[in-house]
N, C-alpha and C positions, 0 to 999 in steps of 0.2 A: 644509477642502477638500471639496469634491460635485464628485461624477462621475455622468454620467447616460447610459444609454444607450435605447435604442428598438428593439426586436426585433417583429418582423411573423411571424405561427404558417405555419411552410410558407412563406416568400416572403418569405426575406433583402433581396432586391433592393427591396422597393416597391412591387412595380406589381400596379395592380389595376384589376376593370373597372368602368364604372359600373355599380350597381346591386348591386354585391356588397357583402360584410360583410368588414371587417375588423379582425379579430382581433390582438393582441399582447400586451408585456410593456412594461414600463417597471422598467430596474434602477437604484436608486441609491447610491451610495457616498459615505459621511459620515466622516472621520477622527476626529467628536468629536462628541459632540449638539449637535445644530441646532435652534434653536427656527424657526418656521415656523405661520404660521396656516393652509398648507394646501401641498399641492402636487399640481395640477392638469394634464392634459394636453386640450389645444384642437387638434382637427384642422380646419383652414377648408382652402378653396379660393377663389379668385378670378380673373377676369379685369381686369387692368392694365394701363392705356394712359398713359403719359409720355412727352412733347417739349417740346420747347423751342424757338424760332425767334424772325430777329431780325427785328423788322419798324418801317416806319416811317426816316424819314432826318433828315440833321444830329440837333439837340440832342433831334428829338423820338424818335429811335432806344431800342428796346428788347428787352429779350425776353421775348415773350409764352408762358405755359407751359399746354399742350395736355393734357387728362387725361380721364380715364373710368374707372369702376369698377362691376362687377358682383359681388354674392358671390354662392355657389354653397351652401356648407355652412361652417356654425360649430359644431360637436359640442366639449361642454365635460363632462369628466369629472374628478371630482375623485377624486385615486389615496390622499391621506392627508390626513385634517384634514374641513374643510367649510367650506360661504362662509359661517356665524354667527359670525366674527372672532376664536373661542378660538384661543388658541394651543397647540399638540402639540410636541412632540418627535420627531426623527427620532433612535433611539439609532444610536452606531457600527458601521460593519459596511455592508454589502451588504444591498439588500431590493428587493423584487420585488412590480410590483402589475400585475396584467392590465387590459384593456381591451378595449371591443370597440364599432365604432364603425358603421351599416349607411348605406351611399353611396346618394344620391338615384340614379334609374337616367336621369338626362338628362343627368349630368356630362359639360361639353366635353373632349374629349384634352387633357393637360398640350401648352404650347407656349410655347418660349422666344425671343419675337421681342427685336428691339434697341429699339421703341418698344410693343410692346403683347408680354403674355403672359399665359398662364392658368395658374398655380402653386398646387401644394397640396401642403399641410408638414403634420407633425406637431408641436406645440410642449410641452413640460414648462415648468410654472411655478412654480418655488418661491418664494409668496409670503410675504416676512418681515417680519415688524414691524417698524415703525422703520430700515428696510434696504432699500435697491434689491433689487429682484426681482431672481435670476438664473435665464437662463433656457437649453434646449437646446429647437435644430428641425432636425428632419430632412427632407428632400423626399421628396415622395412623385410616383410616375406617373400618372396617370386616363390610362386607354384607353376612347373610347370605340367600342362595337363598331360597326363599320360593314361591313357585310356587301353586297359589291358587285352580289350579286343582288336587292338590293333596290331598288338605286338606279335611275337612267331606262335602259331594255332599251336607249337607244341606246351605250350605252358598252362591250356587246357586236359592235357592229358596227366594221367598217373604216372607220376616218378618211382623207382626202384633201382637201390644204387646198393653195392656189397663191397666191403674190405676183406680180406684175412690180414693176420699178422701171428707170425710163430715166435716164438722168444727162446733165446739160446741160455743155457745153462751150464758154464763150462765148455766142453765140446761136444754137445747135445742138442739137439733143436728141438722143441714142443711139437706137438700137434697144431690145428690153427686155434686160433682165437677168431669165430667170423660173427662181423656186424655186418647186419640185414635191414634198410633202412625204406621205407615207401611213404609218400606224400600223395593224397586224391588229386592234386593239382598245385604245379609249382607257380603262380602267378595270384598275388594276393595283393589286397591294401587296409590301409590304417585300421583297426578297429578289428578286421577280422580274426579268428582262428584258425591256426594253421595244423591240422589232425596230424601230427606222426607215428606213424606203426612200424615199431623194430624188433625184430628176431635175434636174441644171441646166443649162438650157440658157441659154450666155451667146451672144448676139447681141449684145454690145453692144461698143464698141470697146477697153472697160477688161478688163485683166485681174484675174480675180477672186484675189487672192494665198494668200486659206487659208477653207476653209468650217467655222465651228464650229460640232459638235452636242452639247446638253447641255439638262441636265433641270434647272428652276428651279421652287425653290419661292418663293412669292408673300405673304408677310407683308403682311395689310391692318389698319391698327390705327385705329379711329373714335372719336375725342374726342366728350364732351359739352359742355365747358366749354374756354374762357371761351364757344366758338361750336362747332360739330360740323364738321369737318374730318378729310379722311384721309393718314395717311402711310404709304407703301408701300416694305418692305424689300424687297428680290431676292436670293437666297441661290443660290448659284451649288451643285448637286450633284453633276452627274456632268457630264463632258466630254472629249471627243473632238476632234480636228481631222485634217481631211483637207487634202490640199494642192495647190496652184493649179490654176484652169483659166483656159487664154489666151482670148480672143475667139473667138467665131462656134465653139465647142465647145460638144455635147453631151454631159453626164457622168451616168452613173447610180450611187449609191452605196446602201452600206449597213453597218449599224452597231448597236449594242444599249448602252443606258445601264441599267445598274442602280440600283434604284432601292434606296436607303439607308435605316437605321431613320429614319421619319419618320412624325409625327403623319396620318391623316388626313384628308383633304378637310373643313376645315372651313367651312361658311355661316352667315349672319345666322341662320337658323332653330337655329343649334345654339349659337351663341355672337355674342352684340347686336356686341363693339366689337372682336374679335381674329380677322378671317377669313386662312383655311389656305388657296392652291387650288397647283394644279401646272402646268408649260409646257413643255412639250418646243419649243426655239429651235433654229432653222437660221437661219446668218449667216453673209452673206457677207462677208468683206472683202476690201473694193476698194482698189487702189492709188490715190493723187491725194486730193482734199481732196473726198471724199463723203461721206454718210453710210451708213453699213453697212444694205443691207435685210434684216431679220431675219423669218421665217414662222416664227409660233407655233402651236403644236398644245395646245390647253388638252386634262388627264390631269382624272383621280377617281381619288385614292387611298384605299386603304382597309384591311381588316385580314381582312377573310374574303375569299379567292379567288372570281374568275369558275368558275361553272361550267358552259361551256359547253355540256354536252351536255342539262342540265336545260331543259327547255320552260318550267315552271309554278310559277317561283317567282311569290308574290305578291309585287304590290310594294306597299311598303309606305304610299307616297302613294297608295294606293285603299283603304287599311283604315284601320280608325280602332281597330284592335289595337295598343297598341304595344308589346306584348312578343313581337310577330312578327320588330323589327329585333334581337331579343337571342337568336334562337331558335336561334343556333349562335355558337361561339367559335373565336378562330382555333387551337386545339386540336384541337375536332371536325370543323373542317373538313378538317384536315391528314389526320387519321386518312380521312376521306371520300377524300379525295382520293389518298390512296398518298402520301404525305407526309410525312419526319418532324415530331414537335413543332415549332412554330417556338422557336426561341432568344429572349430579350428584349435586346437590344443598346441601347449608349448613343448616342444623336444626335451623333457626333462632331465636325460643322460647326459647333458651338456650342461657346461658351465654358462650364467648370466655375462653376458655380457657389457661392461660401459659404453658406448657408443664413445662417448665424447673422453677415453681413457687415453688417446694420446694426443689430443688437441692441446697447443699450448694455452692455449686462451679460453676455455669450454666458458659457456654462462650457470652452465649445470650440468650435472650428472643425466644421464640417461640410460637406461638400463634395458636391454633386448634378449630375448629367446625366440629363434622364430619359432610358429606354429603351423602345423599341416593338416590337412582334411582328415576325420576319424568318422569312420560311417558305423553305427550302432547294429553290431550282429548277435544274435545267438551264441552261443558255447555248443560247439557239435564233437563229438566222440567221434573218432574214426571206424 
């Protein structure tokens, strides 16, 4: 029997930032000697893109399978033995080998889409002669820091964004139906509240039966093969509903979505085939056979707080610094800002993952959700 664990120095949980070192242990437990020509720990990262679609009709009908792959980092540590193919002995008993492993500093945030994600594990490999390899992997978090002062100064200012939609009735058109939607500032992270203040004014002759407000995150995942094409998940986060307003009513509401541990505003510049972004939706549902108009409010999320009262950050798309976007953590910021620690919380709208679910040979289960910075704010009304 081998039992294998993976311990992280200071930081049980995993999670680490890009650019940092990561340190730990690897313990293993052998009931009897083990012969082994080595056993080795491989920390990678990746982004992952897989679909499947049917395409094509009658007998000429199939399905075409959609993929893309980026590595990030492969760090290959050998813990006992070596790659010169002698074989060692592992004697009984419990033994313990350290590691230490130092993160590129451009690593994209861990992110677990249903067609594309960016995942990084640590793996133990006890390789045996003559014997299927058995192996243990643990997950690991990448944060990467995104500090909102760095980003475009407009995501400090107030947002205000407006729809109409008229709806036809036979050969008749309505009057508008118009959503009036404003946010103090589109550039938020984990933990905070996001104020939204909307106007609707229904002139038209439907009743509007319930308005939903809710903050969506936007999984973009870009194949390279067989052709480059995108599939776009919507993961529904936070939500709210208000309730009807009848025709030729003016209503003004208001409301706050907290925003949940979640990855980052991720783009093309930070990650080729697994883009992150965020949307604050207002949607109206109409009674009758219409389609619901819904006004999106696109968010930047992030992990170091706005600071508003700062004039002169630089930003960092004018420098050609780039240990400027790392030049605070959401740590230092909290303490800046009168704020406790943030917490690292798990992504809970996501499915747990087995780390070790398609290994042929796992020693055990292991089970991963990453978790992201959440800073402890107020509830403020708009």
């Amino acid at each position: 029997m081998i039992e294998c664990a993976i311990s992280f120095e200071k930081n049980p949980s995993g999670i680490f930032y890009s650019g940092s070192i990561i340190n730990g242990t690897v313990q293993v437990t052998v009931d009897k000697p083990t012969t082994v020509q080595s056993v080795l720990l491989v920390i990678s990262g990746e982004a992952n893109v897989r679909w499947s679609e049917d395409e094509g009709t009658g007998d000429n009908r199939s399905s075409v399978y959609y993929y893309a792959n980026d590595n990030y980092i492969k760090s290959t540590t050998y813990l006992y033995g070596s790659e010169n193919g002698i074989t060692v002995t592992i004697n009984p008993g419990s033994h313990i080998y350290t590691f230490t492993c130092a993160l590129p500093p451009e690593l994209p945030s861990s992110v677990e889409g249903h067609y594309g994600k960016v995942r990084y594990s640590a793996k133990v490999i006890f390789d045996r002669p003559w014997k299927f390899n058995k192996t243990f992997t643990k997950g690991i978090t990448i944060v990467k820091i995104t500090d909102l002062n760095h980003e475009n100064p407009q995501i400090k200012l107030p947002a205000t964004l407006e729809i109409q939609k008229q709806f036809w009735c036979f050969c008749c058109i309505s009057r508008p139906l118009i959503i009036e939607g404003t946010i103090s500032k589109s550039g938020f992270v984990s933990g905070e509240y996001i104020p939204v203040k909307f106007n609707i004014f229904n002139m038209s002759t439907n009743t509007v039966q319930r308005i939903s407000v809710s903050l969506k995150q936007i999984i973009t995942s870009k194949s390279d093969h067989p052709r480059k094409k995108s599939k776009i998940q919507t993961i529904n986060l936070t939500k709210t509903s208000i309730n009807s307003i009848k025709n030729s009513q003016k209503e003004e509401f208001n409301t706050n979505l907290l925003v949940p541990p979640v990855p980052p505003t991720c783009n093309e510049e930070i990650c080729r085939v697994v883009h992150v972004n965020y949307e604050v939706h207002i949607k109206a549902i109409i009674n009758g056979p219409h389609i619901a108009p819904v006004l999106k409010i696109p968010l930047v999320i992030g992990n170091v707080p706005l600071d508003l009262n700062v004039k002169n950050y630089i930003n960092t798309a004018e420098s050609t610094d780039p240990s400027l976007s790392n030049a605070r953590t959401p740590e230092v910021s909290a303490v800046e800002f009168g704020l406790p620690p943030p917490t690292y919380e798990e992504a809970l709208y996501i499915e747990q993952v087995n780390m070790n679910a398609e290994e042929k040979h796992p020693i055990a289960d292991s089970n991963y959700l990453p978790r992201y910075p959440v800073f402890q704010f107020g509830q403020s009304i708009p």
